[in-house]
C-alpha positions as a Markdown table, in Angstrom:
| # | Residue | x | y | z |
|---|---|---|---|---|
| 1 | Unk | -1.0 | 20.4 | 13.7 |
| 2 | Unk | -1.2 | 18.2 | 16.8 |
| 3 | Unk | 2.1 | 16.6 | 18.4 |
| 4 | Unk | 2.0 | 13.2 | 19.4 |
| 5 | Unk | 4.3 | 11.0 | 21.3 |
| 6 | Unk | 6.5 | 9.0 | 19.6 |
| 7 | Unk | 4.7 | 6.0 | 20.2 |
| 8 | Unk | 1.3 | 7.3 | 19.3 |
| 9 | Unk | 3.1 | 9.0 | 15.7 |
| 10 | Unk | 4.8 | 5.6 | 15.2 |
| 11 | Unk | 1.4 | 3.7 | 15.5 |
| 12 | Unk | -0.4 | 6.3 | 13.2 |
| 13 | Unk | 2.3 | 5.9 | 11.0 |
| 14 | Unk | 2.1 | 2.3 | 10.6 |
| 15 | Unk | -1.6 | 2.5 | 10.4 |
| 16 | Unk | -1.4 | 4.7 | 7.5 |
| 17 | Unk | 0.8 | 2.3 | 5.6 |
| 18 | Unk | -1.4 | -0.6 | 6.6 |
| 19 | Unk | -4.1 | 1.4 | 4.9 |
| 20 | Unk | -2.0 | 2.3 | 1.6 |
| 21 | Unk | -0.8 | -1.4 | 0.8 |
| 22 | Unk | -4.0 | -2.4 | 1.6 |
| 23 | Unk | -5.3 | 0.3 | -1.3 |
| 24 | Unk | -2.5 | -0.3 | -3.1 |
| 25 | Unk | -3.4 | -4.3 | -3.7 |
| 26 | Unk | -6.9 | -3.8 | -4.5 |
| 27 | Unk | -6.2 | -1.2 | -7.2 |
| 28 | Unk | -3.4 | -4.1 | -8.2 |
| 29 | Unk | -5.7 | -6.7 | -8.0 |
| 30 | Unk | -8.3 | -4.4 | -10.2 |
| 31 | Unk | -5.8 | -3.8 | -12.7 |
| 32 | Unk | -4.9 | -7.1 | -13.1 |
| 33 | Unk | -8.4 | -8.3 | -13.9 |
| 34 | Unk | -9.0 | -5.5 | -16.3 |
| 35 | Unk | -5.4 | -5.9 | -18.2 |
| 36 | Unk | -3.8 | -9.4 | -17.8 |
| 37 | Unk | -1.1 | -8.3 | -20.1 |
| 38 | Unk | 0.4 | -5.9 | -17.0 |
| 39 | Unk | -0.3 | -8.1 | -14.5 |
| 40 | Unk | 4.0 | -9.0 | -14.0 |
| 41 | Unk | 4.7 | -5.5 | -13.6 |
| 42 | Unk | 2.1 | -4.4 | -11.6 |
| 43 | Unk | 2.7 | -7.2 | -8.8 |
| 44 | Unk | 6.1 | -6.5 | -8.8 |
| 45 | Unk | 5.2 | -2.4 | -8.2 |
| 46 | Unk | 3.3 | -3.5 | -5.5 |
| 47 | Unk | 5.8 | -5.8 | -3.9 |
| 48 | Unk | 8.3 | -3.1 | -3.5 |
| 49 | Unk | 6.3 | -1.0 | -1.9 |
| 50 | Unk | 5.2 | -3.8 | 0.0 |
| 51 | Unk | 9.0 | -4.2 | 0.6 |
């Protein structure tokens, strides 16, 4: 385990979650395409994490 400044933890952090929406809307996006009938639900999903 390494400590990091706050600053430094705080960018990381934000990185991270840059990375998972990212994820997170391509698997949407996928899932979409492949079932159209989900589609309302799964956007909304990914808004609130968005959110």
């Amino acid at each position: 385990m390494i400590i990091l400044p706050d600053c430094w933890s705080m960018n990381m952090v934000n990185g991270w979650m840059m990375v998972m929406v990212t994820s997170i809307r391509r698997n949407t996006a996928a899932t979409e395409a492949r079932t159209p009938v989900n589609a309302t639900s799964n956007t909304s999903s990914s808004k609130i994490v968005i959110a």
